[in-house]
C-alpha positions as CSV (number, residue, x, y, z in Angstrom):
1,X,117.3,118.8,32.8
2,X,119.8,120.0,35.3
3,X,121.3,122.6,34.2
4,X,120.5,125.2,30.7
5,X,122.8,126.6,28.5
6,X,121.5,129.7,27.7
7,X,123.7,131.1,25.3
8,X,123.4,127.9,22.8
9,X,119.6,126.9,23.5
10,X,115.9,128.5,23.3
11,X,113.2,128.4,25.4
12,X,109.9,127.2,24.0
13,X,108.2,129.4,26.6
14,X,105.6,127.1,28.9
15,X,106.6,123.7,28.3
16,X,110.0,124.4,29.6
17,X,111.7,122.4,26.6
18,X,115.4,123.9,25.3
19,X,116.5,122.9,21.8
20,X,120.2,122.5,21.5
21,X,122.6,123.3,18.6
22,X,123.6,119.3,17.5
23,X,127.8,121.2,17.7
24,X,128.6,121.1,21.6
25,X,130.7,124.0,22.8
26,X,134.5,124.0,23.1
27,X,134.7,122.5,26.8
28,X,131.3,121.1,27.2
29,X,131.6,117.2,27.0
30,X,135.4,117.8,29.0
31,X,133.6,119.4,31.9
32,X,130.2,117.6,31.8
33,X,127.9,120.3,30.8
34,X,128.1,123.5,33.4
35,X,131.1,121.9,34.8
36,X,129.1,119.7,37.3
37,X,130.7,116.6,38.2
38,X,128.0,113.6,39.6
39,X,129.3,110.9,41.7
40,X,127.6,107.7,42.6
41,X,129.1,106.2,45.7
42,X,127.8,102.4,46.8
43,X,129.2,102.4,50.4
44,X,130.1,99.2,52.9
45,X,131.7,98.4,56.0
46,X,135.4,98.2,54.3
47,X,135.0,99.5,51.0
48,X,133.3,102.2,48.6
49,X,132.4,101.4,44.9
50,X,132.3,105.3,43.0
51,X,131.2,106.4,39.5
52,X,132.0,109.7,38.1
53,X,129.7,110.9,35.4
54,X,129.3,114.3,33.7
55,X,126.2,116.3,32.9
56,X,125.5,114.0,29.9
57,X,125.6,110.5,31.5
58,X,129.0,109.7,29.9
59,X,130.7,107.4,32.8
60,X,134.4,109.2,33.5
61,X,135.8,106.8,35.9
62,X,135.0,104.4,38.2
63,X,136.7,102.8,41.6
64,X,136.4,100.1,44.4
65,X,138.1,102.6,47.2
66,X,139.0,101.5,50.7
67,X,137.3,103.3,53.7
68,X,139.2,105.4,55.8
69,X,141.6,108.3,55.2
70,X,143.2,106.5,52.3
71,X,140.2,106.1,50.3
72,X,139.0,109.7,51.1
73,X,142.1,111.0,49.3
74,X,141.3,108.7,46.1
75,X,138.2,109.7,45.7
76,X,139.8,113.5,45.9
77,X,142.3,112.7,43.3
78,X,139.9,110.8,41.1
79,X,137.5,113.9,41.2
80,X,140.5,116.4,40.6
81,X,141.4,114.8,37.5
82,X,138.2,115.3,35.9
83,X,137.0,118.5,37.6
84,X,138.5,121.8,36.0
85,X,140.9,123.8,37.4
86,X,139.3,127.1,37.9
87,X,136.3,124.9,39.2
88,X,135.1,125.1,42.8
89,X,134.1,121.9,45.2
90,X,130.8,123.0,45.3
91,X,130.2,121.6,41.4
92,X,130.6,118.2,42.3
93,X,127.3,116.3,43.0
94,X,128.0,113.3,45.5
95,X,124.6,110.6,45.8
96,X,125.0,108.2,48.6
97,X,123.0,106.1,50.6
98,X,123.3,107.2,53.9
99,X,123.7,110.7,56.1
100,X,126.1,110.1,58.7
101,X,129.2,108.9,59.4
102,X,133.2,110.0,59.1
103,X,132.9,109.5,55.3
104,X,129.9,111.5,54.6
105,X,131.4,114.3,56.9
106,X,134.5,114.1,55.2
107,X,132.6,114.6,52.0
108,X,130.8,117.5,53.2
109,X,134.0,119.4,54.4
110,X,135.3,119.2,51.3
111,X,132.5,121.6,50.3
112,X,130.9,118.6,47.9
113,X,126.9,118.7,47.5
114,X,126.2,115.9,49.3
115,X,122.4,114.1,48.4
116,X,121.3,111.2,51.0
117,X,118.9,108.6,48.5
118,X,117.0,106.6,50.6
119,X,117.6,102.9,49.8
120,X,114.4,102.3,49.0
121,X,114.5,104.7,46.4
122,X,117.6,103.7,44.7
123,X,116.0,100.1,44.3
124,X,113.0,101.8,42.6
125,X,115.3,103.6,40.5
126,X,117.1,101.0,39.6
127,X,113.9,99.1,38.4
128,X,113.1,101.8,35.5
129,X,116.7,100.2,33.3
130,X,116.3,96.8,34.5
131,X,113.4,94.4,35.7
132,X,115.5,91.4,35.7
133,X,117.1,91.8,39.7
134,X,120.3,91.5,38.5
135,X,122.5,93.8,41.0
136,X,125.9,94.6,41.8
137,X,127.4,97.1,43.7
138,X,129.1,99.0,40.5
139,X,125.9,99.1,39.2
140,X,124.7,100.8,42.1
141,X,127.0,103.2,42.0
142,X,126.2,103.9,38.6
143,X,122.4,104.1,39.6
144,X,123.3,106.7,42.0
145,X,125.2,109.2,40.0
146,X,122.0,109.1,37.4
147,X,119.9,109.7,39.9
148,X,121.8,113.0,41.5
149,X,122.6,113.8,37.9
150,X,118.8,113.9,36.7
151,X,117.0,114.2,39.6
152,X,118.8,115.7,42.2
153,X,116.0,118.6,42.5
154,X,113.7,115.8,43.8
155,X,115.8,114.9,46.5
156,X,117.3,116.4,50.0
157,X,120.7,117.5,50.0
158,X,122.2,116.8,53.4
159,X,122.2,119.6,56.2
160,X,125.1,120.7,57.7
161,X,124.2,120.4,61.6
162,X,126.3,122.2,64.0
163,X,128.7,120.0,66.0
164,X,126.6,120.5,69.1
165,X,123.8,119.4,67.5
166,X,125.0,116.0,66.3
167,X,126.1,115.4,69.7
168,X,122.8,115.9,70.9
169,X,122.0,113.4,68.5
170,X,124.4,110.5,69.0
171,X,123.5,111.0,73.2
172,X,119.7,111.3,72.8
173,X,119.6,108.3,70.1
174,X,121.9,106.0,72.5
175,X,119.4,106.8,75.5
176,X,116.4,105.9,73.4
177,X,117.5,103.0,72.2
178,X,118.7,101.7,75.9
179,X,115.3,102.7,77.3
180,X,113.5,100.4,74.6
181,X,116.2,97.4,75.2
182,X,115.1,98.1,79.0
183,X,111.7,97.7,77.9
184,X,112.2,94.8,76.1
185,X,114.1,93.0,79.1
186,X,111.1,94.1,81.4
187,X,108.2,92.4,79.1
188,X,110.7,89.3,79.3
189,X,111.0,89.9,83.0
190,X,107.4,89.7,83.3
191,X,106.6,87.3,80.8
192,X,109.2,84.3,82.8
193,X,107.5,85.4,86.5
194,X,104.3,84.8,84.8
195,X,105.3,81.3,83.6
196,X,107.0,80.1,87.5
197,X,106.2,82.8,89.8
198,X,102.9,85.0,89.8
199,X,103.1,86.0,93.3
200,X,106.0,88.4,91.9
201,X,103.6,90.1,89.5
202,X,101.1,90.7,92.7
203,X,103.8,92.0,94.8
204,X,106.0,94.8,92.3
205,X,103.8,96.8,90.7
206,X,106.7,98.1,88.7
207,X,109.6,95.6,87.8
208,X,111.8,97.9,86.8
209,X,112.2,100.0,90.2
210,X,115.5,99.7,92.5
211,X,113.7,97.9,95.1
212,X,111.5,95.3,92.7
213,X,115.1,94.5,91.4
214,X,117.0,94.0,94.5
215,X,114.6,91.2,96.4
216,X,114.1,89.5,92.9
217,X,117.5,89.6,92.5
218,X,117.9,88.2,96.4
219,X,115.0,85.8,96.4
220,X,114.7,85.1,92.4
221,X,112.2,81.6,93.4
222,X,108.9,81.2,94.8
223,X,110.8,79.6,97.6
224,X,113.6,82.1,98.1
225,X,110.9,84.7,98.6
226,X,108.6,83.2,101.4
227,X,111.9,83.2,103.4
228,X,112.6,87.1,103.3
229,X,111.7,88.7,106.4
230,X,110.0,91.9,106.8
231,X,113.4,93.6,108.0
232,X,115.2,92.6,104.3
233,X,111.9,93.8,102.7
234,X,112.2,97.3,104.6
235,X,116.0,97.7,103.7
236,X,115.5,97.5,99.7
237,X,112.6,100.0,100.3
238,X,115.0,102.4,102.2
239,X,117.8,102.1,99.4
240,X,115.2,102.6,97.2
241,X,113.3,105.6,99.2
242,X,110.3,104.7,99.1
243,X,107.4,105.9,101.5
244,X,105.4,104.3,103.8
245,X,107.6,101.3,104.7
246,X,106.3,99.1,106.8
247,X,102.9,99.1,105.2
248,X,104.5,98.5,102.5
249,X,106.9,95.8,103.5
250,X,104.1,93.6,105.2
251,X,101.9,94.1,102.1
252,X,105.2,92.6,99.8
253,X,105.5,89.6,102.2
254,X,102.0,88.5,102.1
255,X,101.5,89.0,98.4
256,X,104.8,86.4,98.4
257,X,103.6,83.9,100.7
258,X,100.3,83.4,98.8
259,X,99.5,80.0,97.9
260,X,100.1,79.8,93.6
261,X,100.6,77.2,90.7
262,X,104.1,76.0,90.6
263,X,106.2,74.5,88.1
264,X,108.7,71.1,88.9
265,X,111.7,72.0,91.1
266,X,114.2,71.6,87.9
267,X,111.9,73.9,85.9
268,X,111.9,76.4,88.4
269,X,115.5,76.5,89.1
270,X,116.0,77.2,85.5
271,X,113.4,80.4,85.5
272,X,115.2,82.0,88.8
273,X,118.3,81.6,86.7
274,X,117.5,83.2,84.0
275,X,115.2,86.2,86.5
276,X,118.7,86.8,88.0
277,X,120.6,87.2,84.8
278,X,117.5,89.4,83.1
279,X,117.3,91.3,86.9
280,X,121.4,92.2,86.5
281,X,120.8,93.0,83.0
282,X,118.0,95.4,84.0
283,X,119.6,96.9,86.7
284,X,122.8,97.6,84.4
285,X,120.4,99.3,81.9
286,X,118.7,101.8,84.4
287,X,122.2,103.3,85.7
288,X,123.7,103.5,81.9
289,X,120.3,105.2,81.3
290,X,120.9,107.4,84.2
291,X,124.4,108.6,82.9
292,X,123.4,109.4,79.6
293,X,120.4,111.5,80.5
294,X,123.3,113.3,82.8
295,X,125.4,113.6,79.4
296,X,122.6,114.5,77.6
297,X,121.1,117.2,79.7
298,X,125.0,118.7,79.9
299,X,125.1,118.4,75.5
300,X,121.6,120.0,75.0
301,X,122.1,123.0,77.9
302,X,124.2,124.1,75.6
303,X,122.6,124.6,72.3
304,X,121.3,128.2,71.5
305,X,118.0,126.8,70.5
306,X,117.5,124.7,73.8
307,X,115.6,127.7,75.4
308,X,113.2,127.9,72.5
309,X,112.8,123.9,72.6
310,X,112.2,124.0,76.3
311,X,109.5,127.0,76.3
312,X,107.1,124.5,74.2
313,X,104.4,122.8,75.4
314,X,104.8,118.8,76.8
315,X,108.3,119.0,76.3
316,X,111.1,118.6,79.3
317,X,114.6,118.3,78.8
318,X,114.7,114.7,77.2
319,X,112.1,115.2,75.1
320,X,113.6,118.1,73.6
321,X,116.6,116.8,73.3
322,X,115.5,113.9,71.4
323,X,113.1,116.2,69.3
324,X,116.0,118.6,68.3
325,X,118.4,115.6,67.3
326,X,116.3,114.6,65.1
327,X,115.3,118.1,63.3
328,X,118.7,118.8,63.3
329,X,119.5,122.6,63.9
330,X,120.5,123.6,60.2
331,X,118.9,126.7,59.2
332,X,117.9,126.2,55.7
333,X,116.8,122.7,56.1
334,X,113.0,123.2,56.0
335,X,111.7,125.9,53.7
336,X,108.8,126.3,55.3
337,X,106.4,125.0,58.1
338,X,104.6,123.0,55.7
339,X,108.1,120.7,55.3
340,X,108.9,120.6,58.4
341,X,105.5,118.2,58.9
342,X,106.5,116.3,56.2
343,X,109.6,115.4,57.4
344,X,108.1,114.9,60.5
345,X,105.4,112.8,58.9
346,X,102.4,114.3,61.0
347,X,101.0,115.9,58.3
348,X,98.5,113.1,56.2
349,X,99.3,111.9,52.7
350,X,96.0,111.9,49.6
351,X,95.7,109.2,47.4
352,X,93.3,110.3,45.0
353,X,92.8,108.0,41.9
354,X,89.7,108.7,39.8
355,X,86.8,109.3,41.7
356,X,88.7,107.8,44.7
357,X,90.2,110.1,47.3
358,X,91.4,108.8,50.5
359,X,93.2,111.1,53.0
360,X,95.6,108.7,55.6
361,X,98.1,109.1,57.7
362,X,101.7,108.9,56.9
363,X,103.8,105.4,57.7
364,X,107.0,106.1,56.0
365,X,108.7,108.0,58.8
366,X,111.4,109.0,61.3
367,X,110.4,106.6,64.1
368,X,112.4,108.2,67.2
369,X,111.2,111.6,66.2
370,X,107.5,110.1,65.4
371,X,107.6,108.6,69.3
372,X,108.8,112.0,70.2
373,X,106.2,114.3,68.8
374,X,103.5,112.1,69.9
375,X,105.0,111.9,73.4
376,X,104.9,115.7,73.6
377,X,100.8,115.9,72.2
378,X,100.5,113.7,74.8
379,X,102.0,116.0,77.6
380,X,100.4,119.4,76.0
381,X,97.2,118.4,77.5
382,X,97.8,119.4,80.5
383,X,100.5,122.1,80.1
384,X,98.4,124.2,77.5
385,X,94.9,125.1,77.4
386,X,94.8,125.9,73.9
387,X,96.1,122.3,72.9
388,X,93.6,120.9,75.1
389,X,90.8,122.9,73.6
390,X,92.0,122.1,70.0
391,X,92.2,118.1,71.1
392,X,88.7,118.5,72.4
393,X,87.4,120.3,69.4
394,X,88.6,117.2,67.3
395,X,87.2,114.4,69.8
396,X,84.0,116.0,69.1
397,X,84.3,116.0,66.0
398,X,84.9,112.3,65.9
399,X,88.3,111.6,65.7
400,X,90.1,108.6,67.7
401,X,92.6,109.9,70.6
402,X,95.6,108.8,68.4
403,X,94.2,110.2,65.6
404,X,93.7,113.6,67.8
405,X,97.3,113.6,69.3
406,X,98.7,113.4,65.8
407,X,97.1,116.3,64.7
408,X,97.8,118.1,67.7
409,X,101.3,117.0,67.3
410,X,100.9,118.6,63.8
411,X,99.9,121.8,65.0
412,X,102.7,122.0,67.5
413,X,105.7,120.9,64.5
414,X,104.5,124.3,62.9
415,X,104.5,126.4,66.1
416,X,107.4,125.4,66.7
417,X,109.2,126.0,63.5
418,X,107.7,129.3,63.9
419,X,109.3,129.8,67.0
420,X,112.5,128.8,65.5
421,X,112.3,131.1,62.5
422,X,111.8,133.7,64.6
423,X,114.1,132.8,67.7
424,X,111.3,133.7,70.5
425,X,110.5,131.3,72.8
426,X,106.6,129.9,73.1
427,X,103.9,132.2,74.0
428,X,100.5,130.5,74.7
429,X,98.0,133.7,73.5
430,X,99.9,134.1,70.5
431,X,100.0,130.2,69.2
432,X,96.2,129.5,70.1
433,X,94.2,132.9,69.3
434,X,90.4,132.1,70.2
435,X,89.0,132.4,66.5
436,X,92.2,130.0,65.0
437,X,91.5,127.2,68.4
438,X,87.7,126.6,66.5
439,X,88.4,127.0,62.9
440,X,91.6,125.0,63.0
441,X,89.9,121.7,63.4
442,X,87.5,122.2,61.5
C-alpha cells in the first residue's frame, strides 16, 4: 500500500498489514489518501489521453488533451482542481510510457514525480483485469495511473539529467545511429559488387574509404574501370592520403583488369546505377558522421564527469561519450554499483524453479549502451593489465570470449560507478589489487 496512515491504523508487526477504522478521515477520499494525486497519461504523436485517480483508485477526471503548450496547461488546471491548495507538485504521481521528450520535460519542471513504464510492462499489467485484448487508449491511461498508484515502488522514477548531459545524448545517439545506416549501406555496397563486379571486392579492401568511394563512384562498371589509368588511380589515393602510391595504384589496376563472371550489359548498367547512388549515399554519411563526432567531442569536453569517463580503460572520446549518454549523469539514479549492472544489463539474471537453476545472461537491455560497454572490454585488453589478467583468468576457466568480455565489461560498470561516487579519475593498482584479479573470477 502506498502510503500508511498512522494515526487511524495499526501495525500487525511482521506481516506489514494495517487495519483501518471502516470511518475515513475528514479530507481523506477529497485528497486521495496522503494527498497524492496518480495520473495515467496514454501519449501519441498529436494527442494525450489522462486519468486522475486518488490514493483509493476512485477515477477523478479524465481528458483527451492536445500536445503542445495548450495541452500542457490542461493537464495543470485539471490537476489543480483536484490537488489541495496547501499541497506541493511534488504529491502528484505522473505514469507514462516514455522518458523523453518536451512533454515529459515539461512534466518534470513542474516538479511532478514522473515514472517511465515500459510498454511492455503496461501490457502485462493490463492482462491481470482483462484477458480478453480488448484495448483502448482511455483504458490505458487508466492502466497507468493503477500501476503508479500501487506499484510505483517497483518502478524507476525518471532522472533529472543535466542539460549537458542530454545533449551528449541526442549527439552521441544521432552519430550511432548514422554509423550503423553506414554500415548497412556498405554490406549493400558489397553485396551488389558481389552480384556484377567481383574485381571491386579484390581491389578495396575497405569500401567505405575516400579513395574506394571516389573511383567506384568514377568507374561504377566492370568496364568503366579497366579504362582508369594509373595517373586517376594515384590522384584518389593522394586526396585520400594514402601511402605508398604507386604500388598501390598498379596493384588497383590489375586487380580491375582481371578476367571475372559478368552479368548481360542491361543487367550491369542497372548494378553501376544503383553502386553510384549507394556510393553518394555513403559518401554523404561519412562527412555527417565526421561533423557530429566534431559536435560531439565539443558537448562531452564539457561535462564535469568527462575527465573521470576518459581516465577508464578502452574508452576514447566517443566511446565515452556514448557510454555517459546513456547512464545519464543524475546523481541519485543508481543506488549502488550493483544497479548500475542491472541497468546496464551485464550483470546475469537466475531462473531457479524447483530443483532447476539456470544462471544466463541478460537480453532485455539498453542496446547502444550494451554495444558500448562491450566495445570498451574489448579495448581494455590492451590498455590495462589487470583487465587482461582478469579476461585470461576466465578463458581458463572456460568461458567463450563474449562470454569473457561481458564479464569484464561487468567489472568495469562497477569501477566505474565507483569512480563516479567518488569523483577521482581511474587508477589501475587500486581497481585490480593482485589478491581481488584471482578471486574475482573465480
Amino acid at each position: 500500500m502506498g502510503c500508511r496512515a498512522r494515526w487511524f491504523g495499526v501495525s500487525t508487526g511482521p506481516l506489514g498489514r494495517w487495519w483501518f477504522s471502516r470511518r475515513l478521515p475528514r479530507g481523506w477520499r477529497e485528497t486521495g489518501g496522503c494527498g497524492l494525486l496518480f495520473v495515467g497519461d496514454d501519449w501519441a504523436e498529436d494527442h494525450h489521453d489522462v486519468e486522475v485517480q486518488d490514493g483509493t483508485g476512485r477515477r477523478l477526471a479524465k481528458a483527451r488533451l492536445p500536445e503542445g503548450v495548450v495541452g500542457i496547461g490542461q493537464l495543470h488546471g485539471l490537476i489543480g482542481r483536484h490537488l489541495g491548495q496547501d499541497a506541493e507538485a511534488g504529491e502528484v504521481v505522473v505514469g507514462i510510457e516514455t522518458d523523453r521528450g518536451p512533454w515529459v520535460r515539461a512534466l518534470l519542471a513542474a516538479g511532478y514525480q514522473v515514472i517511465a513504464v515500459n510498454p511492455v510492462q503496461a501490457a502485462r499489467y493490463r492482462e491481470r483485469y482483462s484477458t480478453s485484448g480488448a484495448k483502448s487508449d482511455s483504458s490505458d491511461a487508466h492502466a497507468l495511473a493503477d500501476m503508479v498508484r500501487t506499484d510505483r515502488h517497483q518502478l524507476r522514477p525518471v532522472a533529472g539529467d543535466t542539460d549537458l548531459a542530454e545533449a551528449v545524448k541526442v549527439t552521441a545517439r544521432a552519430h550511432q545511429t548514422l554509423v550503423w545506416d553506414r554500415t548497412r549501406q556498405l554490406l549493400r555496397l558489397r553485396s551488389a559488387l558481389r552480384e556484377y563486379f567481383p574485381a571491386a571486392l579484390e581491389a578495396f579492401d575497405d569500401l567505405g574509404a575516400a579513395d574506394s568511394l571516389a573511383l567506384l563512384g568514377k568507374a561504377p562498371s566492370p568496364a568503366a574501370a579497366r579504362r582508369l589509368t594509373v595517373a586517376q588511380i594515384s590522384a584518389a589515393l593522394k586526396r585520400a592520403r594514402r601511402r605508398n602510391i604507386a604500388a598501390r595504384s598498379q596493384a588497383i589496376r590489375a586487380a580491375l583488369r582481371t578476367d571475372q563472371l559478368g552479368q548481360p550489359p542491361a543487367v550491369t548498367t542497372a548494378y553501376a546505377a544503383s553502386t553510384r547512388a549507394l556510393v553518394a549515399l555513403i559518401t554523404t554519411l561519412n562527412g555527417q558522421i565526421e561533423h557530429l563526432d566534431t559536435e560531439l567531442n565539443t558537448h562531452f569536453g564539457r561535462h564535469p564527469d568527462a575527465e573521470i569517463y576518459l581516465s577508464q580503460p578502452g574508452l576514447g572520446p566517443v566511446l565515452a561519450a556514448r557510454v555517459l549518454a546513456e547512464f545519464g549523469d543524475a546523481p541519485d539514479r543508481y543506488t549502488n554499483a550493483k544497479a548500475r549492472k542491472n541497468y546496464a544489463a551485464t550483470s546475469p539474471i537466475t531462473r531457479a524453479s524447483g530443483k532447476k537453476k539456470t544462471v544466463m545472461a541478460r537480453y532485455a537491455r539498453n542496446n547502444r549502451l550494451a554495444d558500448a560497454l562491450h566495445q570498451q572490454a574489448f579495448c581494455a585488453l590492451g590498455a590495462s593489465p589487470g583487465a587482461r589478467a582478469y579476461y585470461d583468468t576466465l578463458r581458463a576457466r572456460g568461458h567463450g570470449h563474449h562470454a569473457a568480455l561481458r564479464q569484464l565489461a561487468n567489472r568495469l560498470v562497477g569501477i566505474l560507478h565507483g569512480c563516479l561516487k567518488t569523483h577521482t579519475p581511474y587508477q589501475e593498482a587500486t581497481a585490480w589489487p593482485q589478491p581481488v584479479t584471482a578471486q574475482a573470477a573465480a
